[in-house]
NUNUNU-193408 format. One record per residue (C-alpha): residue number from 1; chain; residue in three letters; x, y, z. Coordinates in steps of 0.5 Angstrom, whole numbers, padded with zeros to 4 digits. Each point is the difference from the previous one (the first is absolute). Layout:
# residues N
<drendo><i>NUM</i><ch>A</ch><aa>Ala</aa><c1>X</c1><c2>Y</c2><c3>Z</c3></drendo>
...
END
This chain:
# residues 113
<drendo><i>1</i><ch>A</ch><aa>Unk</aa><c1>0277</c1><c2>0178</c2><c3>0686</c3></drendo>
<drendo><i>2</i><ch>A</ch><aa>Unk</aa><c1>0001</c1><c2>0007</c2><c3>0002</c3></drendo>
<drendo><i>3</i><ch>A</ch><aa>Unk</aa><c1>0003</c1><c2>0005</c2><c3>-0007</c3></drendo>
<drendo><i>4</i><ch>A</ch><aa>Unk</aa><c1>0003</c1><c2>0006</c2><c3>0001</c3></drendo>
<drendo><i>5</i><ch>A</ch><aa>Unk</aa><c1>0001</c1><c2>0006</c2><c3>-0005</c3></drendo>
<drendo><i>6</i><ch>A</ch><aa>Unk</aa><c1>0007</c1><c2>0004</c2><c3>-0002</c3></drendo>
<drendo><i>7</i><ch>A</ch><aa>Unk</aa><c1>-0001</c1><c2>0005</c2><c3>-0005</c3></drendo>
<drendo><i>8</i><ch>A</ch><aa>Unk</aa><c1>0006</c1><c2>0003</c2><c3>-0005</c3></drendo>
<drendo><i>9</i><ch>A</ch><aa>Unk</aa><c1>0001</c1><c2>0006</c2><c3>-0004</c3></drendo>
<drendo><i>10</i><ch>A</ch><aa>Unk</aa><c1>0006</c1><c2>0001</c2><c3>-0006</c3></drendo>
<drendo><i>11</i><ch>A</ch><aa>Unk</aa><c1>0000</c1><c2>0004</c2><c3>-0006</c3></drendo>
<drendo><i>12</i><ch>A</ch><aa>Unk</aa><c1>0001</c1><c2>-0003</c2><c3>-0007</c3></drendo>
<drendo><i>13</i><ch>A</ch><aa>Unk</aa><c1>0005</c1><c2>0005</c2><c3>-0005</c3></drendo>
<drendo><i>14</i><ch>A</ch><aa>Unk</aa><c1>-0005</c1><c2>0006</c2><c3>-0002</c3></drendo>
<drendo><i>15</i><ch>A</ch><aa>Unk</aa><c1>-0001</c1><c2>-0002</c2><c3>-0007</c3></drendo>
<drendo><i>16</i><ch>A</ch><aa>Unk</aa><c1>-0006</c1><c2>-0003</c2><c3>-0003</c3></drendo>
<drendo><i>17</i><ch>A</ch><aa>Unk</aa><c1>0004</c1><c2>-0005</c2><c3>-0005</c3></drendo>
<drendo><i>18</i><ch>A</ch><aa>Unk</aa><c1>0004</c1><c2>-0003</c2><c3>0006</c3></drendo>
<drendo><i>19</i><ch>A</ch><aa>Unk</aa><c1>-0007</c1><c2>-0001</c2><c3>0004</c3></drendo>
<drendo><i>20</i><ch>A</ch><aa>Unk</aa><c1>-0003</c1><c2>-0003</c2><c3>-0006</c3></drendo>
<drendo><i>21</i><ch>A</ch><aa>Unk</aa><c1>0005</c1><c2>-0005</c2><c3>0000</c3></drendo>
<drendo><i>22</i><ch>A</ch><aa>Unk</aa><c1>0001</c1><c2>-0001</c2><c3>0008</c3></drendo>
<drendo><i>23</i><ch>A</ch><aa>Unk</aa><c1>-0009</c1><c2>-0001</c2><c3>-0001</c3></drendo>
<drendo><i>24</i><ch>A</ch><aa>Unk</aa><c1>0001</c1><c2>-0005</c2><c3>-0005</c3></drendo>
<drendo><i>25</i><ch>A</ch><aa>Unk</aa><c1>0005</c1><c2>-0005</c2><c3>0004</c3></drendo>
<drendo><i>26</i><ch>A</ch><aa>Unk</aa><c1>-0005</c1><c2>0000</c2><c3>0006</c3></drendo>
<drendo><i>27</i><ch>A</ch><aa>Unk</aa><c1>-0005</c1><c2>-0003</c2><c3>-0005</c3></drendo>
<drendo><i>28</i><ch>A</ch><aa>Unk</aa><c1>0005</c1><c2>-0006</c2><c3>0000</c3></drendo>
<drendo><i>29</i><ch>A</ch><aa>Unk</aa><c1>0003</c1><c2>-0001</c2><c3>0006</c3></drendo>
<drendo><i>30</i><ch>A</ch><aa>Unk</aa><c1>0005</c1><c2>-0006</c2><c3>0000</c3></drendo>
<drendo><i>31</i><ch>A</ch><aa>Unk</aa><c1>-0002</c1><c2>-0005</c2><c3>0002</c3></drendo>
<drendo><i>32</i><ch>A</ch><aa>Unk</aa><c1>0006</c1><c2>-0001</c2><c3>0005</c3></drendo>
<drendo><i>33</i><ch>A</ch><aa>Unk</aa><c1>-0001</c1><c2>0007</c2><c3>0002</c3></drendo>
<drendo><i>34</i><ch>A</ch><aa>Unk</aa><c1>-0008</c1><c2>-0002</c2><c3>0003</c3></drendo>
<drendo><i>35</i><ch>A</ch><aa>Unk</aa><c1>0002</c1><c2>-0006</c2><c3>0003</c3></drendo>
<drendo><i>36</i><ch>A</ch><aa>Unk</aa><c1>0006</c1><c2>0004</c2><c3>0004</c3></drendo>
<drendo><i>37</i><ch>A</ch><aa>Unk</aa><c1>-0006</c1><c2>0004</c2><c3>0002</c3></drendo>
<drendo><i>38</i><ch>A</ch><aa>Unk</aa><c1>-0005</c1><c2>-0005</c2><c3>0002</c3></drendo>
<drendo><i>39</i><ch>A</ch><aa>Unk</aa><c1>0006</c1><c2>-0004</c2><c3>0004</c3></drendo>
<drendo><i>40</i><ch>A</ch><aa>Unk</aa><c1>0002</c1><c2>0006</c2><c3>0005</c3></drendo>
<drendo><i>41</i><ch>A</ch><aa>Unk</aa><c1>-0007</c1><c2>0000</c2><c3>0002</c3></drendo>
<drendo><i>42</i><ch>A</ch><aa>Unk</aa><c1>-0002</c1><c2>0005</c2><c3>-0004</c3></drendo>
<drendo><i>43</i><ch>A</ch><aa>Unk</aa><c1>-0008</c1><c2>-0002</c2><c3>-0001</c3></drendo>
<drendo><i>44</i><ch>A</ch><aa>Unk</aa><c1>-0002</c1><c2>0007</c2><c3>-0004</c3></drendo>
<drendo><i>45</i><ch>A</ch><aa>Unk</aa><c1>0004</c1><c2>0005</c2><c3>-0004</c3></drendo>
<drendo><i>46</i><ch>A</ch><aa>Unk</aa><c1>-0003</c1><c2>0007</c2><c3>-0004</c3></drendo>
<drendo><i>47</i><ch>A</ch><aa>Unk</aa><c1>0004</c1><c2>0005</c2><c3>-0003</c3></drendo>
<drendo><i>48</i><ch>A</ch><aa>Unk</aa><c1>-0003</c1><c2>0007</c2><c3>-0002</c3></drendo>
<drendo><i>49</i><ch>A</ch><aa>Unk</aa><c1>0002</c1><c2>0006</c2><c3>-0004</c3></drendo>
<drendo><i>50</i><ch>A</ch><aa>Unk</aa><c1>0000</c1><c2>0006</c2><c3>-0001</c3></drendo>
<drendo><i>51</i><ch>A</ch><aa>Unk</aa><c1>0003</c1><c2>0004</c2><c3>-0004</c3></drendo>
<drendo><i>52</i><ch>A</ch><aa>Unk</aa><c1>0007</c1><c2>-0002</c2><c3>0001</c3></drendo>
<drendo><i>53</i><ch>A</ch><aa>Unk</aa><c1>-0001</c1><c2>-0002</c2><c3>0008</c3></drendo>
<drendo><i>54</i><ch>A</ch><aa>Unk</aa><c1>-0001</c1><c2>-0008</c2><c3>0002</c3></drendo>
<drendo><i>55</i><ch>A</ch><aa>Unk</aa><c1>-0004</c1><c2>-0002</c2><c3>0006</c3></drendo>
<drendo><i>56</i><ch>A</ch><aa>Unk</aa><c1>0000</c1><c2>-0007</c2><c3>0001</c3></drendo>
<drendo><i>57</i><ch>A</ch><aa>Unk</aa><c1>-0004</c1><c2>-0003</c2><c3>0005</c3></drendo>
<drendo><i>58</i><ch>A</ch><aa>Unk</aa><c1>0002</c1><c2>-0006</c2><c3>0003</c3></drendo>
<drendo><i>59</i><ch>A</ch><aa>Unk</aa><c1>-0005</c1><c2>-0007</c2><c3>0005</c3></drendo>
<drendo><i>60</i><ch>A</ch><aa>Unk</aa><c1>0005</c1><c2>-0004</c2><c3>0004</c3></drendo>
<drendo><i>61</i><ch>A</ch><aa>Unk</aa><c1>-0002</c1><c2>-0006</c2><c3>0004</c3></drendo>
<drendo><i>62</i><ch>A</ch><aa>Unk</aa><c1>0003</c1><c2>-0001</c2><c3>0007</c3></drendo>
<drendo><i>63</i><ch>A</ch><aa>Unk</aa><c1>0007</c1><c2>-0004</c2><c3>-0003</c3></drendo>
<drendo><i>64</i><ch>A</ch><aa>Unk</aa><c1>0002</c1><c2>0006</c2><c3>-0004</c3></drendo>
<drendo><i>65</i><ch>A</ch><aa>Unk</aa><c1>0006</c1><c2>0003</c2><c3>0002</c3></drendo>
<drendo><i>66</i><ch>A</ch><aa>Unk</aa><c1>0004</c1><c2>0006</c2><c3>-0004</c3></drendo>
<drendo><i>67</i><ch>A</ch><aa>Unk</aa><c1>0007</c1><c2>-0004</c2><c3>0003</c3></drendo>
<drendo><i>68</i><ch>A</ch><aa>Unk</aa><c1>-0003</c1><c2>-0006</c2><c3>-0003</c3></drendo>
<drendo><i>69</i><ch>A</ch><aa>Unk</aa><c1>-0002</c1><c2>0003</c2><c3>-0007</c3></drendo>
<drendo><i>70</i><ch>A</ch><aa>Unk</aa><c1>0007</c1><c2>0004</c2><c3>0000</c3></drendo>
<drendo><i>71</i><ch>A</ch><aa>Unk</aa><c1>0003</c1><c2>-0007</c2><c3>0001</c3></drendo>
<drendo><i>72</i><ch>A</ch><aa>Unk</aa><c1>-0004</c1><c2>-0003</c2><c3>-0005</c3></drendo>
<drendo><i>73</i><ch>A</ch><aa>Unk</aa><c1>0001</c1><c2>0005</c2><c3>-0005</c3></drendo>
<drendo><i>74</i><ch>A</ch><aa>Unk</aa><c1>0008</c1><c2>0000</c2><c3>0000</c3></drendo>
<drendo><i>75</i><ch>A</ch><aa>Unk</aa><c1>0000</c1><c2>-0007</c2><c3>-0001</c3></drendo>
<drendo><i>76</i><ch>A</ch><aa>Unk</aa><c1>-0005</c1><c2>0000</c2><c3>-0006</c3></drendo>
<drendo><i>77</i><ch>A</ch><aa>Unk</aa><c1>0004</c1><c2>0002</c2><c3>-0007</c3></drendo>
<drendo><i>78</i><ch>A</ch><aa>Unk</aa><c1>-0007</c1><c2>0002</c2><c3>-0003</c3></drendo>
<drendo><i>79</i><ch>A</ch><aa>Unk</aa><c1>-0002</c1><c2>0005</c2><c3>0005</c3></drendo>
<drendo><i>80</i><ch>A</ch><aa>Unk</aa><c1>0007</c1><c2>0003</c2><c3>-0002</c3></drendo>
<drendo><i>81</i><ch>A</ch><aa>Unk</aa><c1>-0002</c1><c2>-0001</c2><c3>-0007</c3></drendo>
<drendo><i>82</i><ch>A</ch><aa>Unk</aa><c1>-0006</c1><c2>0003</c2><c3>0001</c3></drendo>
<drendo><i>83</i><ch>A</ch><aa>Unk</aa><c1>0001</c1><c2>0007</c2><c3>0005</c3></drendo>
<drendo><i>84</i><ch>A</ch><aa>Unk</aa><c1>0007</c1><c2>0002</c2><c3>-0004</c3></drendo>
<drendo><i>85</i><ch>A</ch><aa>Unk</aa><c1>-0006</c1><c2>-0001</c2><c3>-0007</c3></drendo>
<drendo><i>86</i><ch>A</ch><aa>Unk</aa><c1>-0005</c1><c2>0004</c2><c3>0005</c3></drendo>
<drendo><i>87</i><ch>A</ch><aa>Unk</aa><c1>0005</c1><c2>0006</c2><c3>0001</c3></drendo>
<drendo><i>88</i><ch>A</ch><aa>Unk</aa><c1>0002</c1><c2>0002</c2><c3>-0006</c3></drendo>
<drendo><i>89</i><ch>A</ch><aa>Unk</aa><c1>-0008</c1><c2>0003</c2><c3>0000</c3></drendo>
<drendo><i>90</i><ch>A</ch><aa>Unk</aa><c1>0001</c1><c2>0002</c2><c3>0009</c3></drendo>
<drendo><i>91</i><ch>A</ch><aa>Unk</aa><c1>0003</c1><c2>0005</c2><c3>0004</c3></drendo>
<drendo><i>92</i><ch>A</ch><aa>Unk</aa><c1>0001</c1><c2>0001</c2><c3>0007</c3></drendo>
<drendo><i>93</i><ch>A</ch><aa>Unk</aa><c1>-0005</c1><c2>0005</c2><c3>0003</c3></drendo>
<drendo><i>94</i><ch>A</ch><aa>Unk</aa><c1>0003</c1><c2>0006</c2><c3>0002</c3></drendo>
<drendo><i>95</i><ch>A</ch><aa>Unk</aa><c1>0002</c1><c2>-0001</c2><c3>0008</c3></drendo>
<drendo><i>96</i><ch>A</ch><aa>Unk</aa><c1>0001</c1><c2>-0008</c2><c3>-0002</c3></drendo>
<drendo><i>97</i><ch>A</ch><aa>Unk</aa><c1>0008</c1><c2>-0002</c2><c3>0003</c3></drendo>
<drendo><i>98</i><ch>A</ch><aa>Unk</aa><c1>0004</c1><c2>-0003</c2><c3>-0005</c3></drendo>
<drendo><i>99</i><ch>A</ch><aa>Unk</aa><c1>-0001</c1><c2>-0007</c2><c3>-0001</c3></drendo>
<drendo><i>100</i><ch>A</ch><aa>Unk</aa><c1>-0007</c1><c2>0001</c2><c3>0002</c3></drendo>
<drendo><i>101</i><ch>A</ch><aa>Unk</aa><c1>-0007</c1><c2>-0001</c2><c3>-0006</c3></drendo>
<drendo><i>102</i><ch>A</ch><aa>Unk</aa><c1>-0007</c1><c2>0000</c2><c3>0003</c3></drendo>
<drendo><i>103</i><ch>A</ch><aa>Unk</aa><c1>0000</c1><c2>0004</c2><c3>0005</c3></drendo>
<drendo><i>104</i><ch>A</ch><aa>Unk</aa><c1>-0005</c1><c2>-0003</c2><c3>0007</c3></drendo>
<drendo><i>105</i><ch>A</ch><aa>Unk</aa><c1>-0006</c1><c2>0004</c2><c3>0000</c3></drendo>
<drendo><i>106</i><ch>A</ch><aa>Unk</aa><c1>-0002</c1><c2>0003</c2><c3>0008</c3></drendo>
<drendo><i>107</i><ch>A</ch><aa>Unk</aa><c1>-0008</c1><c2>-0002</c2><c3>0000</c3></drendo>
<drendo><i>108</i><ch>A</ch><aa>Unk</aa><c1>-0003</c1><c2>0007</c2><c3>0002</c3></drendo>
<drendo><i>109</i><ch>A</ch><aa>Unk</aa><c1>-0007</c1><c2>-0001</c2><c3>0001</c3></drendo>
<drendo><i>110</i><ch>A</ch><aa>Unk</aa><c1>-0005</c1><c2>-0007</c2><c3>0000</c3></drendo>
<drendo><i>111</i><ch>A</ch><aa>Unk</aa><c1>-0007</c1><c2>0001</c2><c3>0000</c3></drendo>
<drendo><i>112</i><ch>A</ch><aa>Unk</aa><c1>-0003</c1><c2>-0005</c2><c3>0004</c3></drendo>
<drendo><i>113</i><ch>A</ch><aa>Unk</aa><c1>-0007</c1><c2>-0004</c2><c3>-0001</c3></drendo>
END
């Protein structure tokens, strides 16, 4: 099965209570949340910080789909639950449009075997 790759950044609030607490939520993440994660085809998730910047990287099967996700989380209360939960630690990068969260990162350079 063929997998691709999509890498995100976003910024937490710069303050180290908030990201002790947004740290400490990703060591329990709902069950519900998981399971919405793996059914949209999302075989693997990482998220990285540094200082108050996010990066996640994100391995998807073939069936993925970023419509199908969107519709699958509008229909799922817990995803709702959750990223109203998570944004009280996020904010938009500084080029981000309104409405818009992670940000799609453009690959720039690959090395090759």
């Amino acid at each position: 099965m063929k997998t691709h790759r999509h890498c995100f950044a976003l910024d937490l609030i710069n303050d180290p209570e908030l990201i002790l607490a947004y740290k400490k939520h990703h060591e329990n993440v709902w069950p519900e949340i998981v399971k919405s994660i793996k059914d949209s085809g999302i075989l693997a998730l990482e998220i990285y910080l540094v200082e108050n910047r996010l990066f996640m990287i994100m391995e998807v099967n073939e069936a993925f789909s970023f419509e199908k996700k969107d519709e699958m989380d509008a229909n799922n209360l817990k995803v709702h639950e959750w990223e109203a939960l998570m944004w009280k630690y996020q904010q938009a990068l500084p080029t981000a449009k309104v409405g818009e969260k992670w940000l799609l990162m453009d690959q720039i350079y690959q090395l090759k075997a």
